[in-house]
MIZA-203785 format. One record per residue: y, x negated, z of N, C-alpha, C in turn. Coordinates in pm, whole numbers, padded with zeros to 5 digits, always signed. Example, Ala and Ser with C-alpha at 12.3 -4.5 7.8 and 13.67 -1.06 7.14 Angstrom:
BEGIN
-00569-01319+00780-00450-01230+00780-00330-01320+00780 -00225-01285+00708-00106-01367+00714+00003-01290+00787 
***
This chain:
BEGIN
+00738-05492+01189+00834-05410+01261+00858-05278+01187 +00885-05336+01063+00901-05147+00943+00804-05078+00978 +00623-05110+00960+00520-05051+00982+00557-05052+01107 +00522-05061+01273+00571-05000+01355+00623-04906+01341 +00765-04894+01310+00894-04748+01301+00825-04677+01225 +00759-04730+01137+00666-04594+01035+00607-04504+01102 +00548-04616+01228+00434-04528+01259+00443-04449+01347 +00565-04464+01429+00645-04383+01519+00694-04295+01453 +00733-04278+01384+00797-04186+01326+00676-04061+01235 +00619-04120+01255+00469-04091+01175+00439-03973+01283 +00381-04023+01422+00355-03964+01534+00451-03866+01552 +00576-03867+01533+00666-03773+01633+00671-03687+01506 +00650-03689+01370+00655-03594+01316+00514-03475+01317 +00353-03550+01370+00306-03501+01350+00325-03381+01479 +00365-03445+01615+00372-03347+01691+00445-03283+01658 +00571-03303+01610+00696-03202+01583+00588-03098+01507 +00517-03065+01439+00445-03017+01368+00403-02912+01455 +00310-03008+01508+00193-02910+01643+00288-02834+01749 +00369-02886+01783+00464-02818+01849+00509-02681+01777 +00569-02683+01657+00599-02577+01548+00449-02486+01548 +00385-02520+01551+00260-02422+01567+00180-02346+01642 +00292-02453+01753+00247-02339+01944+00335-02206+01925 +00410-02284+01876+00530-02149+01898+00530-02053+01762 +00495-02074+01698+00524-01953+01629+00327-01890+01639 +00262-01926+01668+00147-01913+01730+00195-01821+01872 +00267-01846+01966+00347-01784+02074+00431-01617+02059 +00462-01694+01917+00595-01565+01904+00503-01467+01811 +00386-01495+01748+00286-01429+01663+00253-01352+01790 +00184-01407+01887+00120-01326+01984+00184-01219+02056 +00268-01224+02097+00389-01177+02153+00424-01023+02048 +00460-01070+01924+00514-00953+01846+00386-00876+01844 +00262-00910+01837+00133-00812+01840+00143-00758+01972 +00166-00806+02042+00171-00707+02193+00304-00615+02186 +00419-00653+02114+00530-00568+02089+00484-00452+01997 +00404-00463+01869+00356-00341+01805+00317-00246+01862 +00201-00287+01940+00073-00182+02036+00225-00068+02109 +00303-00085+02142+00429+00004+02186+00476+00149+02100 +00497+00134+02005+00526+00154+01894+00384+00273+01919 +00305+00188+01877+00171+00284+01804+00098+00359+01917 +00150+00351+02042+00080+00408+02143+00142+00568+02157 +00236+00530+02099+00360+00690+02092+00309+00767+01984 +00242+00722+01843+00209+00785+01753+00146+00923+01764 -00016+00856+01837-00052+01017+01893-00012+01123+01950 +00040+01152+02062+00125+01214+02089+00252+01288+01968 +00289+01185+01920+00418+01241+01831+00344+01319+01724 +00255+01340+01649+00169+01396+01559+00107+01526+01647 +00124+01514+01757+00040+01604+01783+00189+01723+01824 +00275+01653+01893+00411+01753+01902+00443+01762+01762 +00430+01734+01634+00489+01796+01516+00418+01877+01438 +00217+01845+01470+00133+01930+01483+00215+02087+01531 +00218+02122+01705+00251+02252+01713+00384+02273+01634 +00492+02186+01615+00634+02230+01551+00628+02332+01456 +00482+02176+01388+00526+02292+01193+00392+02420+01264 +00300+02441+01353+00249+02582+01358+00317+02707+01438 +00474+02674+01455+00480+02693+01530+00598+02825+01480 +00569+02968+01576+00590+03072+01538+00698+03155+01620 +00772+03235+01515+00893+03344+01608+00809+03377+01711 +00945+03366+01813+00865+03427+01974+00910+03607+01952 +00850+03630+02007+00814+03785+02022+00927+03813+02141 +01018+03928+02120+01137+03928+02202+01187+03801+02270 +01222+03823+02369+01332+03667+02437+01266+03592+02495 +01112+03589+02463+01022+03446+02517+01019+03367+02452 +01011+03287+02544+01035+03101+02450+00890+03080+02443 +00773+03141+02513+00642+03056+02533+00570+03161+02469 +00476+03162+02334+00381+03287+02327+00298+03276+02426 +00188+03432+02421+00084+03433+02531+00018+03323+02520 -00050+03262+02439-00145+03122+02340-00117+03008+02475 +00031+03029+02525+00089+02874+02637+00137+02797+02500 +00146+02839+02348+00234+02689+02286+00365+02766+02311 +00480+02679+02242+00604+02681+02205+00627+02741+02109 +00737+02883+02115+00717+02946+01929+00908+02914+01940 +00933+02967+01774+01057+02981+01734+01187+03069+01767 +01243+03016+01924+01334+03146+01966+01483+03106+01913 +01528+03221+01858+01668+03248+01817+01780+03318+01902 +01852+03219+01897+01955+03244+01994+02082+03271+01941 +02164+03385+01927+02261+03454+01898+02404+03442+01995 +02512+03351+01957+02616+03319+02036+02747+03320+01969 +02852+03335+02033+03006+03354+01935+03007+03172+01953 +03085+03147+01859+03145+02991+01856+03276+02990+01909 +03249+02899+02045+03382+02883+02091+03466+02809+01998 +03427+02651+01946+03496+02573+01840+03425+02503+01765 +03469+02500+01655+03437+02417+01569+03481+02362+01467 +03462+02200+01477+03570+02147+01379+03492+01962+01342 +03554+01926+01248+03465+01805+01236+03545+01691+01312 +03414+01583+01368+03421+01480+01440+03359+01351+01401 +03439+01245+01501+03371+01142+01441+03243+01120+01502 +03161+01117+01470+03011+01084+01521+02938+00975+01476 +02991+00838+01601+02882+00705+01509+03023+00690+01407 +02947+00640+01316+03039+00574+01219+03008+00692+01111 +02979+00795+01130+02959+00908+00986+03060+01032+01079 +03050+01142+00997+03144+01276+01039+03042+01353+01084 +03085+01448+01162+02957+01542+01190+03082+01703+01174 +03016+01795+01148+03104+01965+01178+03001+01972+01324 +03128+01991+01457+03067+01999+01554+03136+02131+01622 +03020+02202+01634+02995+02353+01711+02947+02359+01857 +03048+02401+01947+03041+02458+02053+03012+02632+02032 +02938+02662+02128+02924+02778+02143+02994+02856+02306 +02995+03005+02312+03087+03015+02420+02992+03076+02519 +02994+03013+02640+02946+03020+02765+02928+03202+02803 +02801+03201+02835+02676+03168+02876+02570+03193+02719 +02524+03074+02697+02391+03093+02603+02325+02956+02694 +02138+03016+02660+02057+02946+02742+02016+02798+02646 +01999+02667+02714+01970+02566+02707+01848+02581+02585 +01872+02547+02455+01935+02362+02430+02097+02431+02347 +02093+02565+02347+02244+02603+02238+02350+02618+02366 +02344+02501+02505+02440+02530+02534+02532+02401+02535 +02478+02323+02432+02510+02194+02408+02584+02191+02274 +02672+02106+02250+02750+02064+02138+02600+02037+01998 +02650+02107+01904+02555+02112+01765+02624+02041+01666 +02598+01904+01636+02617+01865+01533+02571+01895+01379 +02660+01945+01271+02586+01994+01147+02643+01891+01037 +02629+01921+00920+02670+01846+00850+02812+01817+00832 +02867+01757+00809+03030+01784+00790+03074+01846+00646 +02958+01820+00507+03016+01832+00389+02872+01940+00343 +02824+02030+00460+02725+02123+00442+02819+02277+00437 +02726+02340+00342+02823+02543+00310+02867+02569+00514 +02783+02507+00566+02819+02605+00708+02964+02537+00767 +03008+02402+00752+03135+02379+00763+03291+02453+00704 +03194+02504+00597+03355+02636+00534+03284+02759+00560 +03243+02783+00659+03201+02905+00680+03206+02928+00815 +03124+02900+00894+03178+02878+01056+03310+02865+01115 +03360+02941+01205+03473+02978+01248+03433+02968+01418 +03570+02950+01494+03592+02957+01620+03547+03193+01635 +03493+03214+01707+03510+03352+01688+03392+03433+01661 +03338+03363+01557+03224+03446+01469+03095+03397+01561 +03003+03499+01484+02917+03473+01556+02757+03436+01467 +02698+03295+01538+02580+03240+01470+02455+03260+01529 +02379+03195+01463+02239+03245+01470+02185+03130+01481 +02112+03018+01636+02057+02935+01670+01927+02894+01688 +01864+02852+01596+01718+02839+01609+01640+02730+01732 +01584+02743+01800+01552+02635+01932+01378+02670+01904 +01373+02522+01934+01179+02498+02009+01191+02427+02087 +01133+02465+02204+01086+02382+02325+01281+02378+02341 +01295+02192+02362+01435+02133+02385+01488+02122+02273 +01491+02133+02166+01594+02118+02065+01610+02241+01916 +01724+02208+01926+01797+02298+01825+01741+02298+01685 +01673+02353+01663+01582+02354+01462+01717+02383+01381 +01728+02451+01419+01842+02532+01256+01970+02615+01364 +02076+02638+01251+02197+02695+01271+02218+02749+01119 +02210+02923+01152+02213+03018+01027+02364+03112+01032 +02393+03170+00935+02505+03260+00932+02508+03329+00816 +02518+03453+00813+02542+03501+00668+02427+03448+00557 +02319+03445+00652+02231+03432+00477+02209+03256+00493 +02306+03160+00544+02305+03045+00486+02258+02991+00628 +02177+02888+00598+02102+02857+00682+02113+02673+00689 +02108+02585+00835+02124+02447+00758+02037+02353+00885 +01948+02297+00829+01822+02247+00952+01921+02127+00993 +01900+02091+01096+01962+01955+01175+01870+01871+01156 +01876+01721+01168+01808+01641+01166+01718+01584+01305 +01658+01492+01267+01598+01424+01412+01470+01512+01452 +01440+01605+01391+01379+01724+01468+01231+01657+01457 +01140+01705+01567+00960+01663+01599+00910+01638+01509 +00913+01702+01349+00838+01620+01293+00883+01521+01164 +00970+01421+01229+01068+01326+01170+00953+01205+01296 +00951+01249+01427+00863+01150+01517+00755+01039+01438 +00646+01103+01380+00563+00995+01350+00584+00897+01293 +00670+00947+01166+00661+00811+01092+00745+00745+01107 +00878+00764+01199+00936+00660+01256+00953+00553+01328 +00800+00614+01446+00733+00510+01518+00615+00446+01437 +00605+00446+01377+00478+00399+01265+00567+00283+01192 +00630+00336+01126+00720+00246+01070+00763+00111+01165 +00829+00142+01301+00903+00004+01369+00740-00070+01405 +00623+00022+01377+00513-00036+01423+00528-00166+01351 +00501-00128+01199+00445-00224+01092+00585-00300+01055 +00708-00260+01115+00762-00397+01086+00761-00501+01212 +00683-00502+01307+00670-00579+01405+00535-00657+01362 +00468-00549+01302+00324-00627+01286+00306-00729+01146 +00383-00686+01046+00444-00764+00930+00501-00882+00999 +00604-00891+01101+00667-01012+01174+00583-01086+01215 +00462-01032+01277+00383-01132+01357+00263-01179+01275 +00259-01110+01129+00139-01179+01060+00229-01277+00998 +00353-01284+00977+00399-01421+00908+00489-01510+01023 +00447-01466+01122+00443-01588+01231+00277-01674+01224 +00201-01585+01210+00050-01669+01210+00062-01747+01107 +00128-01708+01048+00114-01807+00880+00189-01890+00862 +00308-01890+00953+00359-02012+00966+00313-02120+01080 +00236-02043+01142+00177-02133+01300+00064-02236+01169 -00039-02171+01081-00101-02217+00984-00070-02363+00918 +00037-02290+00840+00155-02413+00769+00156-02517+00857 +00220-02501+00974+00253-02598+01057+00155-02712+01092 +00015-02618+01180-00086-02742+01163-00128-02800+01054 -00133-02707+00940-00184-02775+00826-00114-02887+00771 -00013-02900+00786+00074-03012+00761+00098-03122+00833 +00064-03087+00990+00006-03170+01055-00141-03299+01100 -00209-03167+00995-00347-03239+00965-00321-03346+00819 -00213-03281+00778-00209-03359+00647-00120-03513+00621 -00037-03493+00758+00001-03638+00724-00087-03722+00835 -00178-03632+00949-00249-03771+01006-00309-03811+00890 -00400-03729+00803-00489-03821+00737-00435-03843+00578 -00308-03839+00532-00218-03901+00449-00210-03830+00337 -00316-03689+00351-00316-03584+00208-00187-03567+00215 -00183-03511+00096-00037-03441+00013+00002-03340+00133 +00117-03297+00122+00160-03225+00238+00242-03076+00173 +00187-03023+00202+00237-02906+00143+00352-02865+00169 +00459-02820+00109+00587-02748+00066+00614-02640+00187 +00679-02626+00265+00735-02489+00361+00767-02411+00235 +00755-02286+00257+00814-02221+00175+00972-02168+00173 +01078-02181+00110+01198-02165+00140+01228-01990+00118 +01188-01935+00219+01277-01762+00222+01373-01774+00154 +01443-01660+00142+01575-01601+00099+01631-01547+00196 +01762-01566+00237+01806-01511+00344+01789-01327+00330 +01763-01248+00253+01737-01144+00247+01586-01139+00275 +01514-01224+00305+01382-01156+00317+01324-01103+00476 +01426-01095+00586+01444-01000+00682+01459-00897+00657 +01550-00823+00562+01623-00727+00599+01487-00623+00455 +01405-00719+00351+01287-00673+00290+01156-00639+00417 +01170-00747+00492+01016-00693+00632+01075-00586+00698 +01200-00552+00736+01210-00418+00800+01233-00338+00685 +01321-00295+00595+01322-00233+00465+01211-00150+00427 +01103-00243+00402+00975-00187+00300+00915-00067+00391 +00850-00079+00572+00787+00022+00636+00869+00144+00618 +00989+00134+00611+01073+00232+00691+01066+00327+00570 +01087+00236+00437+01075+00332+00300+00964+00378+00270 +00883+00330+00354+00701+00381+00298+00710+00498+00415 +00729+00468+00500+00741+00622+00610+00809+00698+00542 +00946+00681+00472+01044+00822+00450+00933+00868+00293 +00894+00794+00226+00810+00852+00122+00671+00908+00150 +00654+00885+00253+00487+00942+00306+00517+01043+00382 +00620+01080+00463+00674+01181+00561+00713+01298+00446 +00761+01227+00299+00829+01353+00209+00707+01432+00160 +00556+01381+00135+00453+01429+00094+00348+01445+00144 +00356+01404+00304+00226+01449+00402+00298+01470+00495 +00184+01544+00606+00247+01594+00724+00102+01494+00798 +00180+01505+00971+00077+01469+01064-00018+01301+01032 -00113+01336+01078-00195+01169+01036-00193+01203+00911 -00153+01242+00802-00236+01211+00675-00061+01100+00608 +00030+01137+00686+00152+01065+00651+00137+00954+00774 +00125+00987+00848+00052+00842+00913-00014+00710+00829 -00110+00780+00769-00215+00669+00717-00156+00634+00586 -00156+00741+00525-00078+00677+00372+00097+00621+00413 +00173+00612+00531+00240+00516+00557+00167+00410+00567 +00066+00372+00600+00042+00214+00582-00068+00157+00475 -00113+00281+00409-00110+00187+00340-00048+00182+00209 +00040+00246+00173+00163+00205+00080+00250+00109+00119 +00250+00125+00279+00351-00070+00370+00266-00134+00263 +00099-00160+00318+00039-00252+00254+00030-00314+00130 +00026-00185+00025+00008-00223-00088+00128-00298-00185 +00215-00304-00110+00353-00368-00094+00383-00510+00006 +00324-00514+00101+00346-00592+00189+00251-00741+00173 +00162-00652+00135+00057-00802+00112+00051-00874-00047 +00066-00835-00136+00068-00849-00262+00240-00925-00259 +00353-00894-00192+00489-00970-00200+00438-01086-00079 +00367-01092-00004+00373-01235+00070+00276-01345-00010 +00143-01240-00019+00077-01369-00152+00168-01399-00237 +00259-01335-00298+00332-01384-00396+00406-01470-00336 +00472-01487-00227+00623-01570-00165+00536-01690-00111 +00448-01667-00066+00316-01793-00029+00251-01884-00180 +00233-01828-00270+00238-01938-00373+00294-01995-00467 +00457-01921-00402+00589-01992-00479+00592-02122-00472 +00623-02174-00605+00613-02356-00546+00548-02432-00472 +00451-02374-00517+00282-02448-00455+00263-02532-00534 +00334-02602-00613+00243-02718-00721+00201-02812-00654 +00089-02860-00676+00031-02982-00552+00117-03067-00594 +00182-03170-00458+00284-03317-00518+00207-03438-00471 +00248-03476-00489+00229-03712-00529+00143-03668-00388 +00036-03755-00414+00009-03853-00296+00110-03942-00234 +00167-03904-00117+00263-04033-00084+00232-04109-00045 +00298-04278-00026+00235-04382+00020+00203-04355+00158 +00134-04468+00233+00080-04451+00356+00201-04462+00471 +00176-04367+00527+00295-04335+00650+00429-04290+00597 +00417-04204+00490+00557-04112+00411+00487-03994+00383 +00594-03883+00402+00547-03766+00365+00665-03730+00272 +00548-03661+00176+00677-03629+00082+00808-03495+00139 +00870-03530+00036+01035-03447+00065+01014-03322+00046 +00992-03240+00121+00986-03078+00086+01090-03023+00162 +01143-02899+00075+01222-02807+00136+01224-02745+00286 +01333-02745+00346+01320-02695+00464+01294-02559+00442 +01265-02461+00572+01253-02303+00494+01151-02240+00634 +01157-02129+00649+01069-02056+00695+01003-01942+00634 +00890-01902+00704+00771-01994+00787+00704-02045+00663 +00584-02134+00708+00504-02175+00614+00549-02296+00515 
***
């Protein structure tokens, strides 16, 4: 009767197993079709930060040189107000300008809040608005000058980045789909059963973390694809060298267990 329940119990663990291996086999597949999103925007975005950084004062009040690109038009307006706001959970010094100036300076300009142009800018006076294409480059006055953020060529490596932390997600879904059968193969035929590996509850917030810091350090020293590519592979040279490592934590081979017991290993994800 014991052998019986063994052996039931034997069975439902091995499927519990195989089951664990559809699915993260499932959710592996899945996050690879979620990357391709991400990286389909890349081209394009390299190629709009391409014209940004070639991109030149317009010649009197045209926004378009003869060429058909986008050049650098400056737009000259009094400030209706300006004063700091809450923006998000940070401060912003936010500048209105006074009606009529042409689109994108006829929109509220967020600047820094603790930047020289916040003690300098006044309701009254009058600034100096840098625009390409739809958005606002710079806001100058007196000499002092202060770029806004977000601007075209901030694009690539931001979508590059959510690339490779999707694609980081879904290579250690395969590796736990791995684990899973392998452990499944291992108590049908009674080998040692290998250890899940027990994460750290911080090792989420390390798979999104690492791309995003390899983009802001590859974006500080290349432009276009060449910060493209050396974003990944500085992800890589980081990314793969810390999972081999977290993959043969507490790998010591254990006991043969008796027949129809698997030994006691840590719960943990994946693998």
């Amino acid at each position: 009767m014991a052998a019986q329940t063994t052996d039931r119990w034997l069975s439902a663990r091995i499927r519990q197993e195989w089951w664990h291996a559809a699915a993260w086999t499932l959710l592996g597949l899945v996050l690879s079709a979620v990357a391709v999103g991400p990286s389909l925007y890349v081209p394009g975005k390299v190629a709009t930060e391409t014209a940004f950084r070639d991109a030149r004062p317009c010649a009197g009040e045209a926004g378009v040189r003869d060429d058909g690109t986008s050049c650098l038009r400056t737009i000259r307006g009094t400030v209706l107000s300006a004063g700091t706001v809450k923006s998000g959970k940070s401060k912003a010094f936010r500048v209105w300008l006074r009606p009529p100036v042409p689109a994108p300076a006829d929109q509220s300009i967020d600047l820094d809040a603790h930047g020289d142009l916040s003690e300098l800018v006044r309701p009254g006076e009058r600034v100096d608005v840098t625009t390409w294409r739809n958005d606002v480059v710079s806001v100058s006055q007196g000499g002092v000058r202060e770029r806004l953020e977000g601007l075209p060529d901030d694009g690539p490596i931001t979508f590059i980045g959510a690339a490779l932390v999707v694609v980081w997600s879904a290579a250690l879904a395969f590796i736990a789909a791995f684990g899973s059968a392998r452990r499944a193969r291992s108590l049908a035929t009674g080998r040692p059963v290998v250890p899940r590996v027990p994460f750290a509850k911080a090792a989420p917030l390390g798979v999104m973390a690492v791309p995003f810091v390899a983009a802001i350090c590859a974006g500080h020293f290349w432009d276009t694809w060449t910060a493209v590519i050396m974003t990944v592979v500085i992800w890589a040279l980081i990314a793969v060298p810390a999972t081999i490592l977290v993959l043969r934590w507490d790998r010591e081979p254990s006991a043969t267990p008796p027949p129809g017991k698997e030994v006691t290993v840590p719960t943990g994800a994946p693998n």
